[in-house]
C-alpha positions as CSV (number, residue, x, y, z in Angstrom):
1,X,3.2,16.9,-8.3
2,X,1.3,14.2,-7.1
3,X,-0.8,15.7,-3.8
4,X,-2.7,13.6,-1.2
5,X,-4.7,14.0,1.2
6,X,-4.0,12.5,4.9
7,X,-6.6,12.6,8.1
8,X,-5.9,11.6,11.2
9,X,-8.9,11.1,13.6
10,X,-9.4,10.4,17.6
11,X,-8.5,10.3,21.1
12,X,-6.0,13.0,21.6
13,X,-2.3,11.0,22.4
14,X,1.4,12.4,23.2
15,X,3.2,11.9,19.8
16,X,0.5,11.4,17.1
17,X,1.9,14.4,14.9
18,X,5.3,13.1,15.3
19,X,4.8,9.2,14.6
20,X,2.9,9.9,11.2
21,X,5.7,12.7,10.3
22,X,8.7,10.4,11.3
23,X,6.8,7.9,8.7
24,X,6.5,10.2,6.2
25,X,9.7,11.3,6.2
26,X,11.1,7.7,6.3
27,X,9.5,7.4,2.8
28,X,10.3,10.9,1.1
29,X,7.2,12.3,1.2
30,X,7.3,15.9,1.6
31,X,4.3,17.7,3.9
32,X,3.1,20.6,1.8
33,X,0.3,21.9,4.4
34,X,-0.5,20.4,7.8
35,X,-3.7,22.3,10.0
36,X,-4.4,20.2,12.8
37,X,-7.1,21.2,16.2
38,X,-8.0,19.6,19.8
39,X,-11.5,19.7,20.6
40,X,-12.8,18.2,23.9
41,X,-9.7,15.6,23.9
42,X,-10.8,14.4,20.2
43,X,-7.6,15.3,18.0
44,X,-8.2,15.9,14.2
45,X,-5.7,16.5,11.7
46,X,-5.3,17.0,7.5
47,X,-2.3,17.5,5.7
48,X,-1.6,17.6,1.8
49,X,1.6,16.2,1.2
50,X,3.7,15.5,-2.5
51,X,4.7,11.8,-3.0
52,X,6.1,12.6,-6.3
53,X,10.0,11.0,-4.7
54,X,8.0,8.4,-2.0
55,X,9.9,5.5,-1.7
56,X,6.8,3.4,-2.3
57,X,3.4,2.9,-4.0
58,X,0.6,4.6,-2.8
59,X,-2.0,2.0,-2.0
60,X,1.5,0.4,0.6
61,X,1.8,4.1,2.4
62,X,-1.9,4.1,2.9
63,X,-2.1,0.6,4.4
64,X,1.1,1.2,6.3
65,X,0.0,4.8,7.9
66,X,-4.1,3.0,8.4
67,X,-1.8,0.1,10.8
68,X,0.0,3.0,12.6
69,X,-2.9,4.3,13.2
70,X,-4.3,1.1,14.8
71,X,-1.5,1.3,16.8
72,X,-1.7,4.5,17.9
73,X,-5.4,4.5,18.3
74,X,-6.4,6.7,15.6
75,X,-8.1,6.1,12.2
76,X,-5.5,7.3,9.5
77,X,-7.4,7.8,5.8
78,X,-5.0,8.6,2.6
79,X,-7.0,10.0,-0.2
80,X,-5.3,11.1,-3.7
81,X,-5.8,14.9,-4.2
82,X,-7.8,14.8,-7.7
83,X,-10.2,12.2,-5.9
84,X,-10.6,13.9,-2.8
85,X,-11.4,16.9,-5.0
86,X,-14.4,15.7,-7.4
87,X,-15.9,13.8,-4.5
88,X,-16.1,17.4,-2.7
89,X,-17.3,19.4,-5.7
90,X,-20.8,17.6,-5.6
């Protein structure tokens, strides 16, 4: 299974959660785990998701989802899981 790790970051909007699922379920990538919290209007979200059957390369979704977040007005980060791990286990 190949697992990354998606962020979404800022001002708390109507439809954030379901513009960046809509995406990812354009491209067959399957959410795994989502957790996602409010505080003081600043909306913060991380899923893991599997992109073993995505319909395109990694370094595309990333740069795709980072633009929707521009347009949304939210910083988007993709991060593959084995990455996001060793960079957390310092």
């Amino acid at each position: 299974m190949k697992k990354t790790i998606i962020t979404v970051v800022g001002k708390d909007t109507v439809g954030i959660i379901a513009r960046v699922c809509t995406y990812l379920a354009e491209n067959e990538i399957n959410i795994l785990d989502i957790s996602q919290t409010i505080v003081q209007d600043y909306f913060n979200m991380m899923m893991i998701v599997d992109m073993n059957n995505a319909t395109k390369q990694f370094g595309d979704i990333s740069d795709e989802l980072a633009a929707i977040g521009e347009e949304i007005g939210v910083i988007i980060k993709c991060q593959r899981e084995d990455i996001f791990s060793k960079m957390h286990r310092i």
